[in-house]
C-alpha positions as CSV (number, residue, x, y, z in Angstrom):
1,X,1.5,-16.4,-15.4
2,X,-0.5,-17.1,-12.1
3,X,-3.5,-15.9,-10.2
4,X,-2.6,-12.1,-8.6
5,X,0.4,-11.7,-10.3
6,X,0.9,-8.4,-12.5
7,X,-0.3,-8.8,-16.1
8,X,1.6,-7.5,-18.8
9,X,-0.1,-4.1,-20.2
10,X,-0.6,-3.9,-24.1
11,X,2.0,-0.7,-24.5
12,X,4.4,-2.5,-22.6
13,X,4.1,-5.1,-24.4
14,X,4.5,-3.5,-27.9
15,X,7.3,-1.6,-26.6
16,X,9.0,-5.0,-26.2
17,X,8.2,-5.9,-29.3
18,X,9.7,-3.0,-31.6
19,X,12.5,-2.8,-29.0
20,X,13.2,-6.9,-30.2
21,X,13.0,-5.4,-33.9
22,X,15.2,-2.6,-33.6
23,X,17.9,-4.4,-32.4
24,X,17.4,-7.0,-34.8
25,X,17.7,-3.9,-37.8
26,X,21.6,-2.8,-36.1
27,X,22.4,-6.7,-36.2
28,X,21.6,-6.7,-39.9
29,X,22.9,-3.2,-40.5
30,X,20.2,-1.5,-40.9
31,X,20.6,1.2,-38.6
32,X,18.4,4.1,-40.2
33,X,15.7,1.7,-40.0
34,X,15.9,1.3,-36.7
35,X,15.2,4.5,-35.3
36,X,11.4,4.6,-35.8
37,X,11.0,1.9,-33.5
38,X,13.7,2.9,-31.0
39,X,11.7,6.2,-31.3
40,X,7.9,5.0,-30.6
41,X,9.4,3.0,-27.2
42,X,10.9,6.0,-26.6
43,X,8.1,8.4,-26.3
44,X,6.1,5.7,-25.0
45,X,8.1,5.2,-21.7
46,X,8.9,8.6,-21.3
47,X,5.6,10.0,-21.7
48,X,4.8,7.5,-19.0
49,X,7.5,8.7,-17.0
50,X,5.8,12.3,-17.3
51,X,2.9,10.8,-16.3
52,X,4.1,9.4,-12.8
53,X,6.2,12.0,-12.1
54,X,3.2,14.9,-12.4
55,X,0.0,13.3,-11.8
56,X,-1.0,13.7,-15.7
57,X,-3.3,11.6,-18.9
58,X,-2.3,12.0,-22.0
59,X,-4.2,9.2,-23.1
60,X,-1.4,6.8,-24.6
61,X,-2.2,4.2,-21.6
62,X,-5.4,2.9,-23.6
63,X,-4.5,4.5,-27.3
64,X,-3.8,0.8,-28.7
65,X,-6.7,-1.1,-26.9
66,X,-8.6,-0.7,-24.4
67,X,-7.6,-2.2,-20.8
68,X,-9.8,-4.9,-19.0
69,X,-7.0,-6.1,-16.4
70,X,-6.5,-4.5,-13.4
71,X,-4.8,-6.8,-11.2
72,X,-1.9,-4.1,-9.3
73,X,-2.6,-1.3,-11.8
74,X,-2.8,2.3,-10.7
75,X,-3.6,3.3,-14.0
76,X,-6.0,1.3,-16.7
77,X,-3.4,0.3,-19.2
78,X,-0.7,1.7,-17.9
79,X,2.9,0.3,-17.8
80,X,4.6,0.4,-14.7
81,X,7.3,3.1,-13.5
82,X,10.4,0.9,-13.4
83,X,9.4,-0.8,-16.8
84,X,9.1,2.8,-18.4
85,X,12.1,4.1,-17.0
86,X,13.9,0.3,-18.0
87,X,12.3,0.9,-22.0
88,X,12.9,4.5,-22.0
89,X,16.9,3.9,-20.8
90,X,17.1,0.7,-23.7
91,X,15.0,2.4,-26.3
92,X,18.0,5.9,-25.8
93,X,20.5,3.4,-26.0
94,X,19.5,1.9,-29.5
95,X,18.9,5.2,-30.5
96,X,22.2,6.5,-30.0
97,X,23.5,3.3,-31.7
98,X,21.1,4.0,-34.2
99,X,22.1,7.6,-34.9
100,X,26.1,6.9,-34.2
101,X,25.9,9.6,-31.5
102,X,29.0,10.2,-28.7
103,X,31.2,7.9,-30.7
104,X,33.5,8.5,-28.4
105,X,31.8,7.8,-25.2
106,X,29.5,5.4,-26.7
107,X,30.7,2.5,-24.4
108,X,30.0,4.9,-21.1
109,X,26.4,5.0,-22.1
110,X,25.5,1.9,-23.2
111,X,27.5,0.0,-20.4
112,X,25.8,1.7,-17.5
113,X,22.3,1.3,-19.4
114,X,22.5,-2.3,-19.3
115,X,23.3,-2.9,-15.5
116,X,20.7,-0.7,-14.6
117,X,18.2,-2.5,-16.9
118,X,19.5,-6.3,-15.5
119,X,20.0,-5.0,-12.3
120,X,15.9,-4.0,-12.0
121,X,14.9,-6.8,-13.7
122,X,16.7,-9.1,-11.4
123,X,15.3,-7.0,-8.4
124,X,11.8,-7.6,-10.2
125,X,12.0,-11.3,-10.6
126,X,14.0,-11.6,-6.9
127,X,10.3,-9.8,-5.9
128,X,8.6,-12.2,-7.1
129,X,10.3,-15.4,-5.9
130,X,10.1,-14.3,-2.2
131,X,7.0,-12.8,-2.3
132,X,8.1,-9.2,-1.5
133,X,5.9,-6.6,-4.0
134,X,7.6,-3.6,-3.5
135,X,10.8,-4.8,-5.4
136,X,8.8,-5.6,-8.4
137,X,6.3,-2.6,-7.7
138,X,7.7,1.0,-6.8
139,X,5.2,2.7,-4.2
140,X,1.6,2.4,-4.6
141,X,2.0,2.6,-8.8
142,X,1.5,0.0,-11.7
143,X,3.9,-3.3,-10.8
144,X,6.0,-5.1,-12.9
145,X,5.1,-8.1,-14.7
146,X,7.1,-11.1,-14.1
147,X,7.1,-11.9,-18.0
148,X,8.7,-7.9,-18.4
149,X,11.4,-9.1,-15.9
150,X,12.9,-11.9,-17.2
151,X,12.6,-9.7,-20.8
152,X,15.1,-7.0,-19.2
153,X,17.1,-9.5,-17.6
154,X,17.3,-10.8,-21.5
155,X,17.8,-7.8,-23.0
156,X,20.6,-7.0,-20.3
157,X,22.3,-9.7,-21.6
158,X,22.1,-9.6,-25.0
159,X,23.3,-5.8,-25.1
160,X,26.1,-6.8,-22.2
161,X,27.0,-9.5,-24.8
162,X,26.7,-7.3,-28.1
163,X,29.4,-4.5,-26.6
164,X,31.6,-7.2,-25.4
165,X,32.0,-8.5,-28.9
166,X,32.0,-5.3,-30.3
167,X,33.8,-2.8,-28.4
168,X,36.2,-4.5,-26.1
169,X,38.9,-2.7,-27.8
170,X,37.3,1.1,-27.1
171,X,38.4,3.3,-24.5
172,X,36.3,2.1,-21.3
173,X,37.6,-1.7,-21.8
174,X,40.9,-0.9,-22.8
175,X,42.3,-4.5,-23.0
176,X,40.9,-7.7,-23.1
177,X,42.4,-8.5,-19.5
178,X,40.5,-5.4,-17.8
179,X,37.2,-6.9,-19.4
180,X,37.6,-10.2,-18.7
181,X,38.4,-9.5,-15.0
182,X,35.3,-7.3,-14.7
183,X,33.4,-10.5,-15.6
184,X,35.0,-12.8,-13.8
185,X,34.9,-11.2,-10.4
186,X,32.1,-8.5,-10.8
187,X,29.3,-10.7,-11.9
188,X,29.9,-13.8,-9.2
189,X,30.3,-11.0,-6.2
190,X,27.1,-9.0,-7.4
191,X,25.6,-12.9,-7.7
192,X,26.8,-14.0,-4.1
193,X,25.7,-10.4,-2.8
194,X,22.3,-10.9,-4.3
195,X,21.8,-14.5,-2.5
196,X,23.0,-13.6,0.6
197,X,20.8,-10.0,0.6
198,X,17.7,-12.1,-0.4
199,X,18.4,-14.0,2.3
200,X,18.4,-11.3,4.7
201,X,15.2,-9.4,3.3
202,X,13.5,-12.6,3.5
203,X,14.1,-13.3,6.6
204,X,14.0,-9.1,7.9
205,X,10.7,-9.4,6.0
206,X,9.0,-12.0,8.2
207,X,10.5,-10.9,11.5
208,X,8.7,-7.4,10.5
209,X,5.9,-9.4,9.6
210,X,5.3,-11.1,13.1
211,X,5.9,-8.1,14.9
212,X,3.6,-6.1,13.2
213,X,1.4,-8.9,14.0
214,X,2.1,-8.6,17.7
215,X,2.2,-4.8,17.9
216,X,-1.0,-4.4,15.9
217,X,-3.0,-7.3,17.7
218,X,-1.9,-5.6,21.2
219,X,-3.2,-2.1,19.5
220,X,-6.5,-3.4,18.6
221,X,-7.0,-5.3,22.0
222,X,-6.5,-1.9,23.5
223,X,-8.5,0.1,21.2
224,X,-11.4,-2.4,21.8
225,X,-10.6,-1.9,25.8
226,X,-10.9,1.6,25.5
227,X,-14.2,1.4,23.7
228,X,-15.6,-0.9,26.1
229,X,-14.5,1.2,29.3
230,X,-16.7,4.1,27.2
231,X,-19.6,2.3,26.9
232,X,-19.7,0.4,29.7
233,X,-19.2,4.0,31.9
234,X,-22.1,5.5,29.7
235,X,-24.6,2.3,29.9
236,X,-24.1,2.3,33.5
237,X,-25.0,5.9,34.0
238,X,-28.3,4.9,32.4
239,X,-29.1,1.8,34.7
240,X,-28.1,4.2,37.6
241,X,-31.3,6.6,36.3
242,X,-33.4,3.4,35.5
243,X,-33.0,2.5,39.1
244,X,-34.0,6.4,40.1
245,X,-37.2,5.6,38.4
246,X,-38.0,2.1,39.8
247,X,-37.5,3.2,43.4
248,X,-39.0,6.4,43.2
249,X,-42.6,7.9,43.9
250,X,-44.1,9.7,40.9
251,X,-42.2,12.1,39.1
252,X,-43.7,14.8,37.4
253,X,-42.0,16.2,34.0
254,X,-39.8,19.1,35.0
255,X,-38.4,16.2,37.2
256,X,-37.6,13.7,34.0
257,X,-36.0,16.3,31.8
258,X,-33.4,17.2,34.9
259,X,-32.9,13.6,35.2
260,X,-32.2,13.4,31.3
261,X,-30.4,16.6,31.7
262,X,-27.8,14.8,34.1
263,X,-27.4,11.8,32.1
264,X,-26.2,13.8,29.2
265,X,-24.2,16.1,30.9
266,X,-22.7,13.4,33.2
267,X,-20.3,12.1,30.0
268,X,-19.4,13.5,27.0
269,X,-19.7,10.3,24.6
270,X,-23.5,10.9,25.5
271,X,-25.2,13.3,23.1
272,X,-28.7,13.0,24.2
273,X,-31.1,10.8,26.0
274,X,-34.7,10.0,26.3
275,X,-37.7,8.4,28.6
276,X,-40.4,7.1,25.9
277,X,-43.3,6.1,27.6
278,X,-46.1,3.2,26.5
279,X,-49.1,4.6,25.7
280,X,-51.1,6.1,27.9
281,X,-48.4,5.4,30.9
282,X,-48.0,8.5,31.8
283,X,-51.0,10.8,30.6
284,X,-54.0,9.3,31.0
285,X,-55.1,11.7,28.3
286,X,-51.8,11.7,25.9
287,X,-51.3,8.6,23.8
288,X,-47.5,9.0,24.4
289,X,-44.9,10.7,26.1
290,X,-41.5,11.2,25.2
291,X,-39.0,13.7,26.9
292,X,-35.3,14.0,25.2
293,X,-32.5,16.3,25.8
294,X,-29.8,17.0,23.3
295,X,-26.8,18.9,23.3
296,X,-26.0,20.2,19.8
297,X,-23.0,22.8,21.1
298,X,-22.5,23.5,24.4
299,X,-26.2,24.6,25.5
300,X,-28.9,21.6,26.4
301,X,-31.9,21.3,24.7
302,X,-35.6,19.9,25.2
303,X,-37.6,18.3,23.1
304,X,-40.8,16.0,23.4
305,X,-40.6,13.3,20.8
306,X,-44.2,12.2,20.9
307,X,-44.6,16.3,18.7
308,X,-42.4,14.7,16.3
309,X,-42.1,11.4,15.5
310,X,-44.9,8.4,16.1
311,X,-42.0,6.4,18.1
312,X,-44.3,3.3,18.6
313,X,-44.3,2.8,14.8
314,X,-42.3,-1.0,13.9
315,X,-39.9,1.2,11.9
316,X,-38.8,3.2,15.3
317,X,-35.7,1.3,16.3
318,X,-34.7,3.0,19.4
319,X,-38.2,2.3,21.4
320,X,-39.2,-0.7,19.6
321,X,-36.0,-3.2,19.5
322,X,-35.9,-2.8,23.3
323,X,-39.7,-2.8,23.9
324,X,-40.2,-6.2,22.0
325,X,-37.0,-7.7,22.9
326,X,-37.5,-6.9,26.6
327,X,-33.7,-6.5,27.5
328,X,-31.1,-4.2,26.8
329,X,-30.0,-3.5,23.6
330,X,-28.1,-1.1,20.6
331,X,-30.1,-0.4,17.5
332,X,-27.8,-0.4,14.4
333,X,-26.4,3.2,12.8
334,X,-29.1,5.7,11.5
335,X,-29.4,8.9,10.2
336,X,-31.6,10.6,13.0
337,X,-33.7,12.4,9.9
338,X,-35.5,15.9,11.2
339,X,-34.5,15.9,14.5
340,X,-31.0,16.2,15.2
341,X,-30.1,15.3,11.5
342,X,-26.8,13.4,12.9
343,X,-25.9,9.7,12.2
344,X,-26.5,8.3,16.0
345,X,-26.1,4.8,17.9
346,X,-28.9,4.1,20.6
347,X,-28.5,2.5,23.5
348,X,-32.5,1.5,24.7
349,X,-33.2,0.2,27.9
350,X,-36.9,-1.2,29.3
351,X,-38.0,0.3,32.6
352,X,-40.9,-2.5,33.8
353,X,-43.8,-1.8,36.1
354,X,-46.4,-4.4,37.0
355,X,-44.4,-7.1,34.5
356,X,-45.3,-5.1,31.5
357,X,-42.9,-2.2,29.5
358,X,-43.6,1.1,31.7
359,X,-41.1,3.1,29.2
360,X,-37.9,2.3,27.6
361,X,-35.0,4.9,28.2
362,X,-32.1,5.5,26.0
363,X,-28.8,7.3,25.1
364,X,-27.5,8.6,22.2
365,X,-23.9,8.2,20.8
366,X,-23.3,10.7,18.4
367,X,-21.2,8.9,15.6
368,X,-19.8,12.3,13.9
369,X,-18.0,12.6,17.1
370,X,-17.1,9.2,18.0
371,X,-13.3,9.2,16.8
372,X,-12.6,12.0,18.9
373,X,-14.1,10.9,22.3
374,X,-11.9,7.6,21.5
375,X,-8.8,9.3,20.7
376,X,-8.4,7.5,17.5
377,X,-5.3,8.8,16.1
378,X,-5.5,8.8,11.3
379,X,-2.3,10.3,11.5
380,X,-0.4,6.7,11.9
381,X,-0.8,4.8,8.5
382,X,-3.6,2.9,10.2
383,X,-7.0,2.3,9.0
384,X,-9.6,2.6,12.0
385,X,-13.2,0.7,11.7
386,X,-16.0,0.1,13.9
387,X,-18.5,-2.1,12.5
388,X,-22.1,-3.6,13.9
389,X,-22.4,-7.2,13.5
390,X,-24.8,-6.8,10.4
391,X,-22.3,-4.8,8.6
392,X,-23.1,-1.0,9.4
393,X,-20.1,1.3,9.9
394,X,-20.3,3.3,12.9
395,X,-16.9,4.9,12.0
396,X,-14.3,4.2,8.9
397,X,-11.3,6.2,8.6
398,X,-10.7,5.4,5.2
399,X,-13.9,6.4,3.7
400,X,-15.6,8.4,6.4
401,X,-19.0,9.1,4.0
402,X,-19.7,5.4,4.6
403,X,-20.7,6.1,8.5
404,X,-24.2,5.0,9.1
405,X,-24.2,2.9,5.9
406,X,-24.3,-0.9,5.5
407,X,-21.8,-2.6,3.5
408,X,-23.7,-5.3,1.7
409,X,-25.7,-1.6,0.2
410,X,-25.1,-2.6,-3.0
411,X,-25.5,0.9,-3.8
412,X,-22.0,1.4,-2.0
413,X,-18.5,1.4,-4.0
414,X,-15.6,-0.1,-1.9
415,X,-11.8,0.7,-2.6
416,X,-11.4,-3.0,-1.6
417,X,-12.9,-6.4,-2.1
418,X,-12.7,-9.3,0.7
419,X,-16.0,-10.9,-0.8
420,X,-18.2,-14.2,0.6
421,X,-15.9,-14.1,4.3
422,X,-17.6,-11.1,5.2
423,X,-20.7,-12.0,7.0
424,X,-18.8,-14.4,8.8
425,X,-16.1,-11.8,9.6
426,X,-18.7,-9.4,10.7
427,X,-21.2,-11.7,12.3
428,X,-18.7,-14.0,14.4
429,X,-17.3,-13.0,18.1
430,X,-13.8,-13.8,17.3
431,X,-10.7,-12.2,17.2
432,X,-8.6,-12.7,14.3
433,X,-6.2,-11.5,11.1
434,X,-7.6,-11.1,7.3
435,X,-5.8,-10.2,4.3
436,X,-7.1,-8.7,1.2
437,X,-6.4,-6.8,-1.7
438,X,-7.6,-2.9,-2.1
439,X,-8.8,-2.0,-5.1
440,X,-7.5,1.4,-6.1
441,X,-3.9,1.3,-4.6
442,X,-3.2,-2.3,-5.4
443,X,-1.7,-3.3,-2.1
444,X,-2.3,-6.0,0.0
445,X,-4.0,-5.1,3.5
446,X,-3.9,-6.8,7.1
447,X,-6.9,-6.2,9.3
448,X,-6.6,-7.3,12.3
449,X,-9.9,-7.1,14.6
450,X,-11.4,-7.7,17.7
451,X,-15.7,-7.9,19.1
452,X,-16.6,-5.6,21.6
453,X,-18.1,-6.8,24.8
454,X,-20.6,-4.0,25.7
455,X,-22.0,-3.0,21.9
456,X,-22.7,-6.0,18.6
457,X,-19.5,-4.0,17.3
458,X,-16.2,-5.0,15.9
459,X,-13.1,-3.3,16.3
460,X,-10.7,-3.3,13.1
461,X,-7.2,-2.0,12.6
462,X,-5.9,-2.4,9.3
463,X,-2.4,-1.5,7.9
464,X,-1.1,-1.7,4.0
465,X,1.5,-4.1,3.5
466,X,3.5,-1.4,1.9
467,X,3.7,0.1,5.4
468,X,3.9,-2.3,7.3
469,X,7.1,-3.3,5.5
470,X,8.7,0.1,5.4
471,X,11.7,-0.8,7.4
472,X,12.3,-4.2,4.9
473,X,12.3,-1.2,1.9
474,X,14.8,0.5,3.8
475,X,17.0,-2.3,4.3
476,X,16.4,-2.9,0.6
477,X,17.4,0.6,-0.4
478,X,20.5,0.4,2.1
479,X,21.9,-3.1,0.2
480,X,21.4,-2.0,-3.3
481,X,23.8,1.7,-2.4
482,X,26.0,-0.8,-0.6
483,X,25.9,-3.1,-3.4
484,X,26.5,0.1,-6.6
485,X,29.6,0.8,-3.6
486,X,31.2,-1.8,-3.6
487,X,31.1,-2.1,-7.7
488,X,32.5,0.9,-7.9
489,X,35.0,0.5,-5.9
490,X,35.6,-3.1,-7.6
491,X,35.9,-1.6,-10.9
492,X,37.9,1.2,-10.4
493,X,40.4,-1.4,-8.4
494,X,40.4,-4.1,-11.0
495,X,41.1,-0.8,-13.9
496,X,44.2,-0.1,-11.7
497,X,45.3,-3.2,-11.5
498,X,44.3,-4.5,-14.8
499,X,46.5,-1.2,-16.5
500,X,49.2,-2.2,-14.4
501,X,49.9,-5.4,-16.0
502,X,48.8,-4.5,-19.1
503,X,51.0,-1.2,-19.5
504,X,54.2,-3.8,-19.6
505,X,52.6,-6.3,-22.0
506,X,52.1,-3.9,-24.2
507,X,55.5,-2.3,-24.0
508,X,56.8,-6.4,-25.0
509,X,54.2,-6.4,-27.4
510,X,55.3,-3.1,-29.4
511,X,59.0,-4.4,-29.0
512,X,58.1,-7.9,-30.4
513,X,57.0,-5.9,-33.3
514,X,59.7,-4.1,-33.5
515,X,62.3,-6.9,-33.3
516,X,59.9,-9.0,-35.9
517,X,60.6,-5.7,-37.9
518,X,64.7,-5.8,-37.7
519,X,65.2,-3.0,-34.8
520,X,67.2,-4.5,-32.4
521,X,68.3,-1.9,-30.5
522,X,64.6,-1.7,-29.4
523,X,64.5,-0.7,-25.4
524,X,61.8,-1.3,-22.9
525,X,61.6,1.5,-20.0
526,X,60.0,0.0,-17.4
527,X,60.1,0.5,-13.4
528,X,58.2,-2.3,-12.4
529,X,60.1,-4.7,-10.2
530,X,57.6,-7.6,-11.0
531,X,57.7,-10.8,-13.3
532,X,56.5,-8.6,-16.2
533,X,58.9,-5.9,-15.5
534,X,61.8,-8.9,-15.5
535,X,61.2,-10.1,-18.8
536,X,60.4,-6.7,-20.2
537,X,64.0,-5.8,-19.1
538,X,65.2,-9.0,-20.7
């Protein structure tokens, strides 16, 4: 019907179909006929039921054809929850027309069946028109076509219609003055009460909307604040050794790993740090020189790099990104292979003597432990990413495997898809909003995110939709149980009232008889002081 709406799934589909010919086999009279097909929808929306309900296959999603849309589909080919519950509800109904079964309740089971299929239609297509997906999708699961709606709302009517011509006379519509007051005041009031409550979640919708907005926004700012104060505290403590060098006379090497061995103890986002010399800088015999100390657990340890790792090779980026650029910089996510085997972040800084690169000194973030040094709290239905400016993931809540990998690896399988806008969203130092679509649960997605000023990082906060919106579901939830209230109460009123007048009526309509008959000494019994109890006493 339009780009991003939910498609209409082959077994849904079919079950509309044989639903459409069952019905037409009672109209003709053919009732035997028409349990097969009532039967087939039948197990088809209730297996599907079974499905949702306990996480199983059974493989009828795909047993007709094999899916290739998945626009807001939890399941390859599988129907929605409120269509199967909305086929299996119609498909019992013609069934027990079909069979002739509760003869005598008939009319309680089939009247209830079609509000509850017209009244989730309506909800469905309501959904749609104001652009709210959880009344046309129920939690993260398989939505609701728009086509499917309008075919309940049809097939509401139609069986609405077919027991009003049918059974007006049975026991649950005793006269034709209790139905047609049922119609006549039930169906305008649930009509006004829909208007005016679409209204109201339209407009509870968007308030929720901007302050989500706000709140979120104000989070990230924060978030991004917090990161900064971090690495502008451990970045400083590093330019506060630098200067220990510069000023300093020679310093032999028990001297540099104690200097090292304060910078890492002196903050806990640190995880280790290093002084990498130039060659031959500091032994005139030793190509290179390179003191780091770690701290694995608790306990500090020393290592000399130069033993392990040739760190003036073009692929080292944590001497040579610093060393050729001649400033200050952070090398992008790696996995520090051999040595500390840890995904780390490193902050490199140049230490000049005689205008040329002396050494370059640098710091290690440790990324494992990077959401806990930043307090970042998954337990809040947020989704927490820090991401480099070329696209590598320092931390993502969502996926946490992905840390130290680049997105554009096309190697890399997303539970989302926000396409060509992401180098720019990546690359550009603005703060903004971005929507998009994930993947696997179906539901749209705000991210809101923010650059940070002391790293080429980007701060991102995103939230579901589906959360966001809780309090709008509640509302929702609290009109419809207002809504079944009052037409309840309405019915049971207007049954009161209805007997009322009709008790009399038909007390002048057996005496009519009677008199038409040639008893004349026919007596009415009647205590009712009204018009009709008048004229029945007449």
């Amino acid at each position: 019907v339009q780009s991003g709406f939910a498609s209409t799934h082959f077994n849904t589909a079919l079950s509309l179909f044989l639903m459409g010919l069952a019905i037409i086999l009672i109209l003709i009279n053919k009732k035997k006929a028409s349990i097969i097909p009532s039967l087939l929808v039948f197990v088809i929306a209730t297996s599907t039921v079974i499905e949702y309900i306990f996480n199983l296959n059974f493989g009828i999603d795909e047993l007709f054809i094999e899916d290739y849309i998945f626009i807001k589909t939890s399941s390859p080919g599988r129907m929605g929850l409120n269509t199967a519950i909305c086929l299996a509800l119609g498909s019992f109904g013609l069934l027990v027309t079909s069979l002739k079964l509760f003869r005598k309740h008939f009319n309680y089971i089939l009247f209830p069946i079609s509000v509850a299929i017209g009244f989730i239609g309506i909800i469905s297509l309501v959904g749609y028109f104001i652009g709210f997906e959880s009344a046309y999708g129920w939690s993260h699961w398989t939505r609701m076509s728009i086509s499917t709606s309008i075919s309940f709302i049809i097939m509401s009517t139609g069986l609405f219609s077919w027991l009003w011509y049918n059974f007006e006379k049975k026991s649950i519509l005793n006269s034709t003055i209790q139905w047609r007051m049922i119609i006549r005041i039930i169906i305008p009031i649930i009509f006004i009460y829909i208007v005016d409550s679409v209204a109201d979640i339209n407009y509870l919708k968007e308030i929720t909307e901007q302050k989500t907005d706000s709140e979120l926004t104000t989070l990230s700012y924060q978030f991004a604040e917090k990161i900064d104060n971090n690495l502008f505290n451990a970045t400083e403590i590093l330019r506060e050794a630098r200067r220990e060098l510069l000023i300093g006379d020679s310093i032999n090497e028990e001297q540099i790993y104690k200097l090292l061995e304060e910078i890492v103890d002196s903050d806990n986002l640190i995880y280790g740090s290093a002084l990498l010399f130039n060659e031959y800088k500091y032994y005139e015999e030793k190509r290179l020189f390179g003191p780091y100390v770690y701290k694995p657990d608790s306990a500090l340890l020393r290592l000399d790099l130069a033993d392990e790792i040739d760190y003036m090779h073009k692929d080292v980026e944590w001497f040579n990104k610093a060393y050729n650029a001649g400033k200050s910089v952070w090398t992008e996510p790696y996995l520090d292979e051999g040595i500390t085997d840890l995904v780390l972040c490193t902050y490199s800084m140049p230490i000049y003597h005689d205008k040329e690169v002396w050494a370059v000194i640098t710091l290690d973030l440790s990324l494992e432990e990077l959401p806990i040094l930043m307090e970042i709290n998954n337990s809040d239905n947020l989704q927490y990413y820090i991401v480099s400016t070329e696209g590598t993931f320092l931390y993502n809540s969502t996926y946490p495997s992905l840390r130290g990998k680049n997105h554009f690896d096309n190697n890399i399988q997303y539970g989302y898809n926000i396409g060509d806008s992401l180098p720019s969203l990546f690359s550009t130092d603005v703060s903004g909003k971005f929507e998009y679509i994930d993947t696997k649960t179906k539901n749209e997605n705000w991210l809101y995110y923010i650059p940070i000023d002391y790293a080429p990082w980007k701060v991102y906060l995103g939230i579901s939709e589906f959360n966001a919106i809780e309090a709008v579901r509640a509302e929702i939830l609290d009109q419809l149980l207002m809504l079944l209230f009052v037409i309840t109460v309405l019915i049971i009123v207007i049954i009161i009232i209805s007997r009322s007048i009709a008790k009399p009526i038909k007390l002048l309509n057996t005496a009519v008889r009677n008199v038409a008959e040639g008893d004349y000494n026919t007596i009415i019994e009647t205590k009712s002081k009204n018009e009709l109890g008048h004229l029945a006493k007449s």
